[in-house]
C-alpha positions as CSV (number, residue, x, y, z in Angstrom):
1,X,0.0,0.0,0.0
2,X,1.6,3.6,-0.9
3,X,0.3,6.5,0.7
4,X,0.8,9.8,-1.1
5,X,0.8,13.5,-0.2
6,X,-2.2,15.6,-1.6
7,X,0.0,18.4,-2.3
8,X,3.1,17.4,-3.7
9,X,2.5,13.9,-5.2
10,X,5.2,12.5,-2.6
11,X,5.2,8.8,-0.8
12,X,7.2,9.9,1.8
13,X,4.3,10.3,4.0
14,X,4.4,9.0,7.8
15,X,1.0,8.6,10.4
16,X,1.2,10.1,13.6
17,X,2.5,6.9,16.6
18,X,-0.5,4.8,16.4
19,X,-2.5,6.9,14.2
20,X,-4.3,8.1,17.1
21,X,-5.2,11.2,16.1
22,X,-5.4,10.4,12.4
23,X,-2.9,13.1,10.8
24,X,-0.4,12.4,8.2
25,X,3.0,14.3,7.6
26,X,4.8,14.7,4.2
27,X,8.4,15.1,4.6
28,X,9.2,16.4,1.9
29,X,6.6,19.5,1.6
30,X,5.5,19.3,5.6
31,X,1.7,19.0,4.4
32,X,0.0,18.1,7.8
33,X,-3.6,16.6,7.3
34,X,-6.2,13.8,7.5
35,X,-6.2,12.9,4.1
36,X,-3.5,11.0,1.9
37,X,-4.2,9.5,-1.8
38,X,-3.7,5.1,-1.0
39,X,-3.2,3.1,-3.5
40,X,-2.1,-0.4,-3.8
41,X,0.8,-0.9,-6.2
42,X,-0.8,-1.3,-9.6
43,X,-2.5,2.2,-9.2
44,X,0.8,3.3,-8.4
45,X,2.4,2.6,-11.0
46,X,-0.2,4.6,-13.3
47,X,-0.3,7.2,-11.1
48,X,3.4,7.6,-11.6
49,X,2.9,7.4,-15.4
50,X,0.3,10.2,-15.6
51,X,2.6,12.2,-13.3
52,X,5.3,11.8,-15.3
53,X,3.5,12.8,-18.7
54,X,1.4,15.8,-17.2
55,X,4.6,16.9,-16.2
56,X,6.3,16.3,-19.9
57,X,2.8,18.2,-20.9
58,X,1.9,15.0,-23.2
């Protein structure tokens, strides 16, 4: 399962200890929030695709 930032499209994403109060962190952009983009890694994959040409602009 990858967890992704909202903001910058990052999987370096941890949960609060115990995801006790529900909150993720990005560390690479320090979004703070309840809501991260999961996706097992098939959806992953072509999520990295279409990143990867919107960012090319194809």
């Amino acid at each position: 399962m990858h967890r992704v930032c909202p903001q910058c499209k990052s999987d370096n994403v941890i949960g609060d200890f115990l995801m006790i109060s529900g909150s993720w962190t990005c560390l690479d952009c320090d979004y703070r929030g309840s809501f991260v983009l999961e996706m097992d890694d098939p959806d992953y994959a072509e999520f990295l695709r279409e990143e990867e040409e919107h960012n090319r602009g194809v």
